[in-house]
C-alpha positions as CSV (number, residue, x, y, z in Angstrom):
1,X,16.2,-22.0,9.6
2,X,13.8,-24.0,11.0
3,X,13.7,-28.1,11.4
4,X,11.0,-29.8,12.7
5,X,12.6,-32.7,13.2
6,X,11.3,-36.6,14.9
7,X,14.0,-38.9,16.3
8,X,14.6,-42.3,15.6
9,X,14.8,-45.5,17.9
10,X,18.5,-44.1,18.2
11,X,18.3,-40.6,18.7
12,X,19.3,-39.1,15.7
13,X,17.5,-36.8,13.4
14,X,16.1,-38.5,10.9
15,X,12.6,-36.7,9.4
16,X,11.8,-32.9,9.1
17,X,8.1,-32.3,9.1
18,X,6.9,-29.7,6.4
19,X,3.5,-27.5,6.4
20,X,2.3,-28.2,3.1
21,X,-1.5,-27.2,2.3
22,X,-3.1,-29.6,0.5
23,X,-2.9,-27.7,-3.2
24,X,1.1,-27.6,-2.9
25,X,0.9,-31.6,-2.7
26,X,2.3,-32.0,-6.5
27,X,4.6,-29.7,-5.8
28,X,6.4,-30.8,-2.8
29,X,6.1,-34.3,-3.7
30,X,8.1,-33.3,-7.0
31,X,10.9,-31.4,-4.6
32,X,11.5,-35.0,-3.2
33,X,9.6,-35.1,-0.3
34,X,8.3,-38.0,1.6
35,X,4.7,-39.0,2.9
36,X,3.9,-40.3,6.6
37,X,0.6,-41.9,6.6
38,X,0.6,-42.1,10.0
39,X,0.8,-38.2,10.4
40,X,-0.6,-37.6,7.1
41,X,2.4,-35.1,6.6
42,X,4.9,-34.3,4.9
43,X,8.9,-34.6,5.8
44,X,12.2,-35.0,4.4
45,X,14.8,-37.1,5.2
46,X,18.6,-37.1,6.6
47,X,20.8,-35.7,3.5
48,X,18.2,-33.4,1.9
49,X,19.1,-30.1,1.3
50,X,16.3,-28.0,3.9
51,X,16.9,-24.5,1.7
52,X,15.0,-26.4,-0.8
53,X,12.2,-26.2,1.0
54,X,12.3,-23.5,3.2
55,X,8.9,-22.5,1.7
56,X,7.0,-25.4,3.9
57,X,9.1,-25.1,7.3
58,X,6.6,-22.3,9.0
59,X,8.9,-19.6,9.7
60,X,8.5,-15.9,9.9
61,X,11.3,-14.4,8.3
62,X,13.9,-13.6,10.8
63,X,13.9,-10.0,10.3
64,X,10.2,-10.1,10.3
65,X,8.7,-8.7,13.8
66,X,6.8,-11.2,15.6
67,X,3.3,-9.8,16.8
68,X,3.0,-11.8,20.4
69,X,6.3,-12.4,22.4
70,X,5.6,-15.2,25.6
71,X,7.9,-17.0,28.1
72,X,5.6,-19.0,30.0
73,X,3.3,-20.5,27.0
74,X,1.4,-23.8,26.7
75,X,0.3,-26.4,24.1
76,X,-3.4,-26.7,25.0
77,X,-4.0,-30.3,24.2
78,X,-8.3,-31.5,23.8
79,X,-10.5,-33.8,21.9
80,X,-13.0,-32.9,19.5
81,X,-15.0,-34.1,16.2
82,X,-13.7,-33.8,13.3
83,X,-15.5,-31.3,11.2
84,X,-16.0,-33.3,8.1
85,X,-15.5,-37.1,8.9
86,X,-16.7,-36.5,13.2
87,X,-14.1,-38.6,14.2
88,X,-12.7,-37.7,17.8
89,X,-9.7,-36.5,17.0
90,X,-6.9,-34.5,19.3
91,X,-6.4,-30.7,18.8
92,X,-4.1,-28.2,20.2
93,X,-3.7,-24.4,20.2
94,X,-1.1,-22.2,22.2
95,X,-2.0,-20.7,25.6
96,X,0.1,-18.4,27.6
97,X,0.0,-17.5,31.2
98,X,1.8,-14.1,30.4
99,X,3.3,-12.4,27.0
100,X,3.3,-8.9,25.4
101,X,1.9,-7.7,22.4
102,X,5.0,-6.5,20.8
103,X,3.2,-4.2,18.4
104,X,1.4,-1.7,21.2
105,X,3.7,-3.3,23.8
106,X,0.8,-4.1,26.5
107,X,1.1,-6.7,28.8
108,X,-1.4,-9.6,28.8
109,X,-1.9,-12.3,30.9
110,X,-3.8,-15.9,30.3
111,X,-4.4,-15.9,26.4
112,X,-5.0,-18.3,23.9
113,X,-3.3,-17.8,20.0
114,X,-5.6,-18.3,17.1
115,X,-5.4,-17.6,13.4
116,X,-1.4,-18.2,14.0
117,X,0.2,-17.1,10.7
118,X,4.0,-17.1,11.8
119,X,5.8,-18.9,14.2
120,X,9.7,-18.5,15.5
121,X,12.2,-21.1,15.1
122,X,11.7,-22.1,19.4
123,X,8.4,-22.5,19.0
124,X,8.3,-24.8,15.8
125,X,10.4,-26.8,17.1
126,X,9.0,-27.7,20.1
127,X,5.7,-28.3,17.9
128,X,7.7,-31.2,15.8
129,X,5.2,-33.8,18.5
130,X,1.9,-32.3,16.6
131,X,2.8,-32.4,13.0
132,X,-1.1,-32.1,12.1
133,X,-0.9,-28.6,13.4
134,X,0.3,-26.9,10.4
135,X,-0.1,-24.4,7.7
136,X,-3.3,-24.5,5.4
137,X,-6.1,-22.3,4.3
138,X,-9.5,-22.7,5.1
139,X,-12.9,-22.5,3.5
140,X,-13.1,-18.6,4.8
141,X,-9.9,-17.7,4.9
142,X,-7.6,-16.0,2.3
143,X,-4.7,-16.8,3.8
144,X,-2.3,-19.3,5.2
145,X,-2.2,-19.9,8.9
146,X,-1.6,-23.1,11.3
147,X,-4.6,-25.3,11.8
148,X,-5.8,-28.7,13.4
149,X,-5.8,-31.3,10.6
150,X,-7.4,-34.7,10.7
151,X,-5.3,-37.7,10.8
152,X,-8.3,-39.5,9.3
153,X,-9.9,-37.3,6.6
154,X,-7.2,-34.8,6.4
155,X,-10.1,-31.6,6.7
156,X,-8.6,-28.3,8.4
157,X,-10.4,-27.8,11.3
158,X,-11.5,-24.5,11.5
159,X,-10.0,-22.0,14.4
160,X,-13.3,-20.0,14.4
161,X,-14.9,-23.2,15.1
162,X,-12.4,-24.1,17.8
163,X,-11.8,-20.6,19.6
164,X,-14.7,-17.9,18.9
165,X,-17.9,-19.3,20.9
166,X,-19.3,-20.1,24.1
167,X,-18.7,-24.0,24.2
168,X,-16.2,-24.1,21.5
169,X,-13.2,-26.2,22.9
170,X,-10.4,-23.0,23.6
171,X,-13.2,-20.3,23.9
172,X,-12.2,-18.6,27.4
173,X,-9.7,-21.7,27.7
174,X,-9.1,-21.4,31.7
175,X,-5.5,-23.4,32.7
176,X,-7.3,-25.0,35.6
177,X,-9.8,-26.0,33.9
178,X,-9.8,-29.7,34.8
179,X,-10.2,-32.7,32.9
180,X,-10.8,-31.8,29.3
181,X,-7.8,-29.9,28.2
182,X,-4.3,-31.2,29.0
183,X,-1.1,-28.4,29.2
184,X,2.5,-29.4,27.7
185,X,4.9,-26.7,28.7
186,X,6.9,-24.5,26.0
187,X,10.6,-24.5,27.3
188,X,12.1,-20.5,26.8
189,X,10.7,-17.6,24.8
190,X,8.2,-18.3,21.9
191,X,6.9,-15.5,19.4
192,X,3.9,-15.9,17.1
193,X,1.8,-13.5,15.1
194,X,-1.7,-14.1,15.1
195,X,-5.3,-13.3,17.2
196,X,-5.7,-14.1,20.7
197,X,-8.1,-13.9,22.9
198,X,-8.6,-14.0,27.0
199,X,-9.8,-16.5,29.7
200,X,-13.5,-15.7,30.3
């Protein structure tokens, strides 16, 4: 199972962060979860019982295939206006140098991951440092998948918005590119299922 956990002044574990969309907020509150203003998330504390909310930790089932497998992936760190309020706000997205797509098994190099619906326990993990990328549904979508949310509003920001366009902040995202988009390295191999597209 998967905990996205944030350390304390001491080290230990002592929040895991949940990806709750905004109509399940009744809900998890009455499970016994916490709220961090500062994150606008949601989390629960040392002691709780995870299983209890196994619904809100982001994983793909283990026996579930993943649909992209990478071992030398990126969090693709920008600014950008909020969609709703236009405050400059930080987003991120996934960006891999190589990977596979595990369902035709072709090799792909220098992608970006949008539309992410599940993510493996390695790679939520190592997204506990941007709680504000997680699960919610968007004005066009049907379903569930991780988004940018803003820490001052709280509106999704849209991946269509973010990835699909000429001039849209990941559209052709190019690892060099310099300046406006900063790279954190993913340690080991990450699987996701969701859309990607190529450097342009």
């Amino acid at each position: 199972m998967t905990l996205i956990c944030a350390s304390n002044a001491r080290g230990s574990m002592d929040r895991i962060y949940l990806y709750v969309s905004p109509e399940e907020y009744p809900e998890v509150k009455a499970s016994g979860a916490s709220w961090d203003d500062a994150s606008k998330s949601w989390y629960i504390g040392d002691g709780m019982e995870p299983a209890i909310f196994s619904r809100w930790l982001g994983e793909e089932q283990d026996d579930a295939p993943f649909g992209i497998v990478s071992e030398e992936a990126f969090v693709a760190r920008a600014q950008a206006p909020c969609l709703k309020c236009h405050e400059n706000i930080e987003v991120v997205c996934v960006h891999c140098k190589s990977g596979v797509d595990s369902e035709v098994g072709e090799l792909m190099t220098r992608f970006t991951v949008s539309n992410v619906w599940a993510i493996d326990s390695a790679l939520a993990e190592q997204l506990g440092p941007w709680p504000l990328f997680r699960k919610g549904i968007g004005a066009d979508s049907a379903q569930e998948y991780f988004a940018n949310h803003c820490p001052h509003c709280g509106a999704i920001q849209e991946d269509y918005l973010l990835h699909a366009e000429p001039g849209d902040v990941f559209f052709g995202l190019t690892h060099e590119r310099p300046g406006s988009i900063e790279f954190t390295a993913l340690e080991g191999r990450i699987q996701l299922s969701g859309d990607y597209g190529f450097e342009v």
